[in-house]
C-alpha positions in Angstrom: 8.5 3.2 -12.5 9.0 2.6 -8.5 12.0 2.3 -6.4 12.1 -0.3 -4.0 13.4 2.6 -1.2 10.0 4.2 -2.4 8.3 1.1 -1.8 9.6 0.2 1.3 9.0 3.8 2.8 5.3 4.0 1.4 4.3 0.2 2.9 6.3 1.5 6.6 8.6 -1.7 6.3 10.6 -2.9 9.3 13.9 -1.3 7.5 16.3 -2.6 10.2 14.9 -6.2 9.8 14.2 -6.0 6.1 18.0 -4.6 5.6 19.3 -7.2 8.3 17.4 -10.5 6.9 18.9 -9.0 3.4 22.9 -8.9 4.4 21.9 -12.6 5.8 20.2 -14.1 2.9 23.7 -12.5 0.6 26.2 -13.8 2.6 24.7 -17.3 2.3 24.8 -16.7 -1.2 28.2 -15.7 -1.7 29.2 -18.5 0.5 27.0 -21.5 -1.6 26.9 -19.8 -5.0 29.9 -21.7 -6.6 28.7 -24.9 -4.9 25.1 -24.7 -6.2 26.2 -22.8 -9.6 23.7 -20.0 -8.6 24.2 -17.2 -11.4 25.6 -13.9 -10.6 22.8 -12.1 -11.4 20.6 -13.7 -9.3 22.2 -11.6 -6.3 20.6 -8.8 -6.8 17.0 -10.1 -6.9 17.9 -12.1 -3.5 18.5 -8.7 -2.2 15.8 -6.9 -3.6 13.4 -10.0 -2.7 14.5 -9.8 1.1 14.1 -6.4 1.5 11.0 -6.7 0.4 9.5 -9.4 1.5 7.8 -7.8 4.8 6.4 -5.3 2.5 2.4 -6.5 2.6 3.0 -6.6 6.9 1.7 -3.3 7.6 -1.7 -4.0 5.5 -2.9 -7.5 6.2 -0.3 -9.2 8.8 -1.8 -13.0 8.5 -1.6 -12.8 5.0 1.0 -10.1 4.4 3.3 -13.2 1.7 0.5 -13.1 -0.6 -0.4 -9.3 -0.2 3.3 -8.7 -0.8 3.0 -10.7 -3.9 0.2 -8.2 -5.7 2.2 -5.2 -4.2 5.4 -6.3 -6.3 3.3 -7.6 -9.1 1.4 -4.3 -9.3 4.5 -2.2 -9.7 6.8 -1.4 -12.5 10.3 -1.7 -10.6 13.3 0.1 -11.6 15.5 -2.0 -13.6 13.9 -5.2 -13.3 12.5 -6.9 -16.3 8.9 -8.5 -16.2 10.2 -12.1 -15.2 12.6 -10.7 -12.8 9.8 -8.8 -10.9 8.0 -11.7 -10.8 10.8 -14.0 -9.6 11.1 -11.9 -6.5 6.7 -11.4 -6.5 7.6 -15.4 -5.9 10.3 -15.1 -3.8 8.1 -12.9 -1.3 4.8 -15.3 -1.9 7.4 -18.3 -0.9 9.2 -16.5 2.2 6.5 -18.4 5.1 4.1 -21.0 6.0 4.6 -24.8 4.3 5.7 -23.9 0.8 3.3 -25.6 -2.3 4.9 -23.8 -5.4 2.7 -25.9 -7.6 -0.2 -23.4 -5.7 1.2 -20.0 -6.3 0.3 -18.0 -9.3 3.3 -16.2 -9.5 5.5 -19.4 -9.7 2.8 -21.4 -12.1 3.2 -18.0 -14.5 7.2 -18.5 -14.7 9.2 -20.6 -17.4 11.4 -23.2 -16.0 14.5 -21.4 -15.5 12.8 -18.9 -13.9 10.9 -20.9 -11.6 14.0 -22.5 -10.6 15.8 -19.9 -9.8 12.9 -18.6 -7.8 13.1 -21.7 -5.4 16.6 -21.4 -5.0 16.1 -17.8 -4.0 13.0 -18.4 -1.8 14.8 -21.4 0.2 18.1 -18.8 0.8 15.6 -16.1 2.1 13.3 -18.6 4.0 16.6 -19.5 5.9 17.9 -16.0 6.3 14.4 -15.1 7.8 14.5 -17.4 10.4 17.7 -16.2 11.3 16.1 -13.0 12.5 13.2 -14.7 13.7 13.5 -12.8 16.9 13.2 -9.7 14.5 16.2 -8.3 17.4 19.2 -7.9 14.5 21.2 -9.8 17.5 21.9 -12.9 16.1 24.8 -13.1 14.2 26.5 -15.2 11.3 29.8 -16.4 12.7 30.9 -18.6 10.1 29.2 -20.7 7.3 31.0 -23.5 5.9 29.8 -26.3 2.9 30.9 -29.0 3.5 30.2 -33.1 2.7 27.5 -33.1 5.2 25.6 -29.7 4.5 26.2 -25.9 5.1 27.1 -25.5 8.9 26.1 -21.9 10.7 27.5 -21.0 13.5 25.8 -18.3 15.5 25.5 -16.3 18.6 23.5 -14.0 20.2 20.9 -14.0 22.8 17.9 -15.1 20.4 20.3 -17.6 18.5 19.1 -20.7 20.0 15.3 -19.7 18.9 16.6 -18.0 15.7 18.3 -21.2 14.7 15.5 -23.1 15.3 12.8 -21.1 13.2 16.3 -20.9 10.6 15.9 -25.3 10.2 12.0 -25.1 10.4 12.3 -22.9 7.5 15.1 -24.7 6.1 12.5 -27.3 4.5 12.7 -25.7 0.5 16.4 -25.7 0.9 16.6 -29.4 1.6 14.2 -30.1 -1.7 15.8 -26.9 -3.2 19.5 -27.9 -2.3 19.6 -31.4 -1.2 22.0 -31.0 1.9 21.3 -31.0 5.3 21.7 -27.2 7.5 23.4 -27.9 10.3 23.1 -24.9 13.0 25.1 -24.8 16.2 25.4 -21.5 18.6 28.1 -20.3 20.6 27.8 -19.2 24.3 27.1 -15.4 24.7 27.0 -12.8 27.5 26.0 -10.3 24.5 23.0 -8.3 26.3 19.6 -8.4 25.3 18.5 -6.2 22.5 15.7 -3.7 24.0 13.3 -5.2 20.7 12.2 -8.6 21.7 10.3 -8.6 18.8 7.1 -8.2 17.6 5.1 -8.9 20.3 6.9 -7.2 22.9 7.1 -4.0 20.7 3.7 -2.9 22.1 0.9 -1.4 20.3 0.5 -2.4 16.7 0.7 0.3 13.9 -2.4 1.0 12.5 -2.7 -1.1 9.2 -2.6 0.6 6.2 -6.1 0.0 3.8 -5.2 -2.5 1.0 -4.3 -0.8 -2.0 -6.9 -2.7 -4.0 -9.8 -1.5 -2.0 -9.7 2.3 -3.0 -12.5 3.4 -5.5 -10.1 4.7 -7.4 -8.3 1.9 -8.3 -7.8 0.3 -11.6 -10.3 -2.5 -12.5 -8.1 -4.7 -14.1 -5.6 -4.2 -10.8 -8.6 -5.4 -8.6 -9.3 -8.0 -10.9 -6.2 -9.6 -11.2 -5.4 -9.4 -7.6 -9.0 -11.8 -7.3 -7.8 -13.8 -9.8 -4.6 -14.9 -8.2 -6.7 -15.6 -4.9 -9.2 -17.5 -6.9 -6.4 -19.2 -8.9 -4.9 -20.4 -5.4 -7.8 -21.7 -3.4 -8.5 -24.0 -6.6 -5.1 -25.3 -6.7 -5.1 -26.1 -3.1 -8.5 -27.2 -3.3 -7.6 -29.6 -6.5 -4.5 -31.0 -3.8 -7.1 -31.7 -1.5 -9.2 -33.7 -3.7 -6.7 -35.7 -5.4 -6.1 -37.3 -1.7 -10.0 -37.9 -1.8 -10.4 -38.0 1.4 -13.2 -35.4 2.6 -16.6 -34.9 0.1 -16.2 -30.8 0.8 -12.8 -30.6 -1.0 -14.9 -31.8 -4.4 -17.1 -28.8 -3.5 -14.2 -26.5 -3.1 -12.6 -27.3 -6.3 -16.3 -26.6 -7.4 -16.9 -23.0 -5.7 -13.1 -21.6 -6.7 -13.5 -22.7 -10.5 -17.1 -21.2 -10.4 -15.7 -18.0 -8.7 -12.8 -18.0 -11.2 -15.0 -18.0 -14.3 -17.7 -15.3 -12.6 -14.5 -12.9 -11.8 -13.3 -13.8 -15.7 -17.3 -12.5 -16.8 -16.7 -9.6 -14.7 -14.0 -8.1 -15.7 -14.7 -9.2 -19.6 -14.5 -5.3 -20.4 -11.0 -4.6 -18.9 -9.3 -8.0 -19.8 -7.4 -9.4 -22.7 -10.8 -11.4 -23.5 -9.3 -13.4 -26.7 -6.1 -14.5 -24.7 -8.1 -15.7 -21.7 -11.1 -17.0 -23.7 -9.5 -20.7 -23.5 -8.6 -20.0 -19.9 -12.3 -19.8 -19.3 -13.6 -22.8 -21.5 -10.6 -24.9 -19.4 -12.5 -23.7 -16.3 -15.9 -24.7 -17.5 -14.3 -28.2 -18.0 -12.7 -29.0 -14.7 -16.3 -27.2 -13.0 -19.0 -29.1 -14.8 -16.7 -32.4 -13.8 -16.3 -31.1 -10.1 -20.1 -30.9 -10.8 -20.7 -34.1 -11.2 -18.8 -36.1 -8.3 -20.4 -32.9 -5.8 -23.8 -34.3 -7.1 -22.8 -37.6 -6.3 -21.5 -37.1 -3.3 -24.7 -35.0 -1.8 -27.1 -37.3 -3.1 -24.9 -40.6 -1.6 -25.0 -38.5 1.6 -28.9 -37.7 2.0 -29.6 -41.4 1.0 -27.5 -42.4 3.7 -29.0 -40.1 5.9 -32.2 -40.8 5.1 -32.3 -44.6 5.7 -34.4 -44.4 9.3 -37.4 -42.3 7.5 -37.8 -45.5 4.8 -39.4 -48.9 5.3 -37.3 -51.5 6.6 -37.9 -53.4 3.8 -36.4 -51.7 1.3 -32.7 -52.1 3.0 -31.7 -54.3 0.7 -33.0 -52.2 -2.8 -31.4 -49.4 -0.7 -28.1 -51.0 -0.3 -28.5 -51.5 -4.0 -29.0 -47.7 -5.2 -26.0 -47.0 -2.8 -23.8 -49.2 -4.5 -24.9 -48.2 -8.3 -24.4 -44.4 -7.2 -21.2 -45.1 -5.5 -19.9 -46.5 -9.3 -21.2 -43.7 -10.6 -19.3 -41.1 -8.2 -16.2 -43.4 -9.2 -16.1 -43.0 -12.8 -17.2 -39.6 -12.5 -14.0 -38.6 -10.0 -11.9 -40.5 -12.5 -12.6 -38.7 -15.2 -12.2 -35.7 -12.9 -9.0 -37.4 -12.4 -8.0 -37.4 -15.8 -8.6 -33.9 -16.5 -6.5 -32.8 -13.5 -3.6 -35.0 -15.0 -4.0 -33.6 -18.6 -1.3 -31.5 -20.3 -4.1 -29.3 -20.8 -5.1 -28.1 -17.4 -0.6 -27.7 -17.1 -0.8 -25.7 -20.2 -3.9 -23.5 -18.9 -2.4 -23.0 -15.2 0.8 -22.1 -16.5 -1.0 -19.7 -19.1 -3.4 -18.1 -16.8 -1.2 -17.4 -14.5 1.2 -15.5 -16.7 -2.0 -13.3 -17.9 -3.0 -12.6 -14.2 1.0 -11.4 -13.3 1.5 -8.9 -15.8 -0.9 -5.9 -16.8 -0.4 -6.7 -20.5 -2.9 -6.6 -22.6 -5.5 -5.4 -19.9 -6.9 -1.9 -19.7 -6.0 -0.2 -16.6 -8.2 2.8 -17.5 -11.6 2.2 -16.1 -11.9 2.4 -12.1 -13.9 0.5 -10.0 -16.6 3.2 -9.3 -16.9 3.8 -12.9 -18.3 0.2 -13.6 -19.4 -1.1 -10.1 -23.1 0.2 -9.3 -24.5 -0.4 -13.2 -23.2 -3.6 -12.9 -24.3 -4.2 -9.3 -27.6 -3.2 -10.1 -28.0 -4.8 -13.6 -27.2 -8.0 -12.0 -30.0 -7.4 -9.2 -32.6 -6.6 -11.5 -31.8 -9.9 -13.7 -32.1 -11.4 -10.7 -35.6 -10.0 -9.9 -37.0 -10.6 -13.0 -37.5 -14.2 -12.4 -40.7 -13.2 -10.3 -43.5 -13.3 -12.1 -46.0 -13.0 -9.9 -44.2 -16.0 -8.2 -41.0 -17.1 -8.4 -40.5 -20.5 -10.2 -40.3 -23.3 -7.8 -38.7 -26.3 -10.1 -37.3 -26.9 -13.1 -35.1 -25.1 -15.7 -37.0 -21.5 -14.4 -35.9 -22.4 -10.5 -31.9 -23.1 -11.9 -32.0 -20.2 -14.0 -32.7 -18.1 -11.0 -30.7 -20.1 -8.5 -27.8 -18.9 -11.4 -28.1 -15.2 -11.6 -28.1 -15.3 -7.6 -24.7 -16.9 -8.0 -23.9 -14.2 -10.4 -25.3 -11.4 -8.0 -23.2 -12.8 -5.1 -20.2 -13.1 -7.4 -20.6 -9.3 -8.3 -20.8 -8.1 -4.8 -18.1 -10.6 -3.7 -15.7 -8.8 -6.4 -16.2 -5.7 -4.9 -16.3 -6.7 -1.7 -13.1 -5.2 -0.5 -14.0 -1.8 -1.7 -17.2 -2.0 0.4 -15.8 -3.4 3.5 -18.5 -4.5 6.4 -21.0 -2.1 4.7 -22.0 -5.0 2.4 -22.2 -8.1 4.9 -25.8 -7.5 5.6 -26.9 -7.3 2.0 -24.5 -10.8 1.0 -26.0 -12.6 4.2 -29.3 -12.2 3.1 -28.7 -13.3 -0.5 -26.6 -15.9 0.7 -29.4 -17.4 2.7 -31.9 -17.2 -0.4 -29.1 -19.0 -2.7 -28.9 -21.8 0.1 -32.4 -22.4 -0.2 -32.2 -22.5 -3.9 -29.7 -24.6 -3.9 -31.3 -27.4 -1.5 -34.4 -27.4 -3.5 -32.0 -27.9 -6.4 -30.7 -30.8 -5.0 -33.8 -32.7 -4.8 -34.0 -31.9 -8.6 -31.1 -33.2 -9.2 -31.5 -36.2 -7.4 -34.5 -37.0 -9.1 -32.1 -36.3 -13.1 -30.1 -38.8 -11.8 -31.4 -41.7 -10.3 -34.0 -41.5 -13.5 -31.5 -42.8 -15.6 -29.4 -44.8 -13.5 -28.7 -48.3 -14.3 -30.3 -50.1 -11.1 -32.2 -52.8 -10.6 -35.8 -54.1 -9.5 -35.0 -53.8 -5.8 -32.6 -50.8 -6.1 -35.8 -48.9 -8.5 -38.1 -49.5 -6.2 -36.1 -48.1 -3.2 -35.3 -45.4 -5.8 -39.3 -44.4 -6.0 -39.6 -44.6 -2.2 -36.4 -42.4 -1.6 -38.2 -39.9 -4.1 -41.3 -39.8 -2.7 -39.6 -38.4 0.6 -38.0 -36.0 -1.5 -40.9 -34.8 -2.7 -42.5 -34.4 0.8 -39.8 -31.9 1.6 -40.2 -29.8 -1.3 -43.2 -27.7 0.7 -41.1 -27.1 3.6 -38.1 -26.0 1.3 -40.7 -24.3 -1.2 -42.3 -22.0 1.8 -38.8 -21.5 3.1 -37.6 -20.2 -0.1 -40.4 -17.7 -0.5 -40.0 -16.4 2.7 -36.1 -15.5 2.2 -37.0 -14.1 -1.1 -39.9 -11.5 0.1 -36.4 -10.5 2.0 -33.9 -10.2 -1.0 -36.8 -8.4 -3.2 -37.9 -5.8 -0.4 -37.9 -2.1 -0.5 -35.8 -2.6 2.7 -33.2 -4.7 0.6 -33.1 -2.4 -2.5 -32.4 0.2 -0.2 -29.4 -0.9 1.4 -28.3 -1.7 -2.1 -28.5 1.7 -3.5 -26.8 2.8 -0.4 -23.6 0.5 -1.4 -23.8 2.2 -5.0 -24.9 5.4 -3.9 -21.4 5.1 -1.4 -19.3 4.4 -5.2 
């Protein structure tokens, strides 16, 4: 059980902006409670949201919302319930940049009462941040009056004009929240400057504190569920990206998060609540395997387009063909992808998972990180290196296998990644480079799976067995290049640095 004065001392938190933005963000309540029917109880977790929601700052300032987020969600704080903590987790998560509930873990994991009392909350603080923009404490609150237009501020101070801006820019979740319009006007001052311009005037940064999650020490299951909500995100905001359609790397996002999601799942199988999540993961495999299919699509529709100037002239017209027959394809395969996204299942699973991921539940916190990192680092490297056999396999269902436990080898190290810090960027380069091999020779695999049983015809098949044949001709050069970058992953050298990582656990 934490305090959130003990919270707030141990993260070094701006207390005079913290406290400040907090009085703001109450008297906006008390003023627009009765007209919004905002419950009583809801004050408190305004307050204890504002206070807190600097409190990731001093450990990763760009994204200091979202580390703020895992630092409430991995407390127990006095005298909040489970759904209260993670109303303000929200809150905190909400408080900047363009705000996309329907992305945030901590939102998708609440009920609906909850999660609308977590946007009125969010839009009340959003506002009461900007107010203190200047982070000065010199703007001040004059009056603040409903009315049949909207709620007008009246401010003054120095920074008010610049305060009151950032205030409407912010002010975007109270119009969807709220509905009314904010209307800001300032009064003329001759109050003096406050000697704290803000932050970039304040010279010399602090020294950021290490995050919390990257400490040997630190529960698995904490580490894990912290990934999990990043994972969780970038799919979400990937899965926006592709319903607009509009770029062939937003498929391949969607692709890469649901593929990290389900590694990180594997993972941490011996610390997690494995029958609870075991239809999250099935859910994943879904909406992956159907990413799977468009990506393919769209790669093979690309290197066909690309590769129109190496192939006879004569064949433009088969070749327009093939284009048009894989084009259909790609379109029933993205609306079935469609269709999944839309499901009440995939609702169901998101708001599911993310209730798993924001509570400790069910998980067991007692293993540490350096008690199951290097055995399974290493387990994973040697399952890797058994696919040489005095050779490693080339094509076919041998090649994917290994091309898989790469992915699962770069997943492992990826997990730990924070605990290693820049220690391990030499060892993931190198596998990375080895997986990108693997993975272009896999696509001329692929393409030759799937234009075998499209349905084309005479012109398109024969600019189908032409297209091939090139295909084929570049298997050598990706053959030898594949080689080479694996002499490097399976070298003394490589194991070395390896061992060192563990050795470091």
């Amino acid at each position: 059980m934490v305090h959130v004065a003990s919270l707030l001392e141990s993260y070094h938190v701006d207390l005079s902006h913290a406290r400040y933005v907090a009085d703001l963000a109450l008297t906006i309540f008390d003023a627009v409670a009765e007209r919004y029917e905002l419950p009583a109880d809801a004050r408190r977790l305004l307050e204890i949201g504002a206070l807190l929601h600097n409190v990731g700052m001093t450990t990763d300032p760009p994204r200091h919302h979202l580390v703020g987020r895992d630092i409430v969600l991995r407390q127990t704080i006095d005298g909040l319930s489970q759904r209260d903590q993670t109303i303000v987790a929200c809150m905190v998560a909400l408080h900047r940049k363009k705000v996309r509930p329907e992305q945030e873990p901590s939102f998708l994991g609440l009920g609906k009462k909850g999660q609308a009392q977590a946007l009125q909350l969010s839009a009340i603080l959003r506002v009461a941040d900007g107010l203190d923009n200047s982070q000065s404490q010199t703007t001040r609150l004059l009056s603040l009056e409903p009315g049949d237009t909207g709620l007008a501020l009246v401010l003054e101070g120095p920074h008010a004009a610049a305060d009151s801006a950032q205030a409407i820019t912010k002010a975007d979740l109270w119009y969807r929240v709220f509905g009314d319009a904010l209307i800001v006007s300032c009064t003329k001052t001759d109050l003096p400057l406050s000697p704290k311009q803000g932050r970039e005037d304040e010279g010399e940064e602090p020294q950021l504190l290490p995050p919390w999650y990257a400490a040997l020490n630190v529960p698995l299951a904490e580490l894990g569920r912290v990934l999990l909500r990043r994972h969780l995100r970038r799919m979400l905001s990937a899965e926006r990206a592709v319903r607009a359609d509009r770029d062939i790397e937003d498929i391949h996002a969607l692709r890469v998060a649901s593929r990290r999601l389900r590694a990180t799942l594997r993972l941490l199988a011996p610390v997690a609540p494995t029958a609870k999540l075991r239809p999250a993961q099935k859910m994943i495999r879904r909406l992956a395997l159907a990413a799977g299919v468009v990506r393919d699509h769209d790669v093979l529709i690309a290197h066909l387009a690309n590769s129109r100037a190496l192939l006879p002239d004569e064949l433009c017209a088969g070749l327009d063909d093939l284009a048009a027959a894989l084009s259909a394809e790609r379109d029933r395969a993205y609306a079935g992808l469609m269709d999944l996204l839309n499901s009440e299942g995939l609702a169901t699973f998101k708001a599911t998972f993310a209730k798993l991921m924001n509570q400790s539940v069910g998980w067991n916190d007692a293993p540490h990180v350096r008690d199951l990192a290097g055995s399974t680092i290493w387990r994973h490297y040697e399952d890797l290196r058994a696919h040489d056999r005095n050779g490693i396999p080339l094509e076919g269902a041998p090649m994917h296998a290994m091309r898989i436990s790469a992915k699962k080898l770069r997943y492992v190290l990826e997990l730990f990644a924070e605990s290693f810090g820049e220690r391990a960027d030499p060892v993931v380069t190198q596998l990375a480079a080895f997986q990108d091999e693997l993975g272009a020779l896999n696509d001329v695999e692929v393409a030759g799976s799937t234009l075998a049983s499209a349905d084309i015809g005479g012109d398109a098949r024969a600019a189908s067995t032409a297209y091939l044949s090139l295909r084929d001709s570049q298997r050598k050069e990706l053959s030898d290049a594949l080689t080479t970058r694996w002499a490097k992953v399976a070298s003394a050298s490589y194991r070395r640095k390896l061992m060192e990582l563990i050795i470091h656990l």
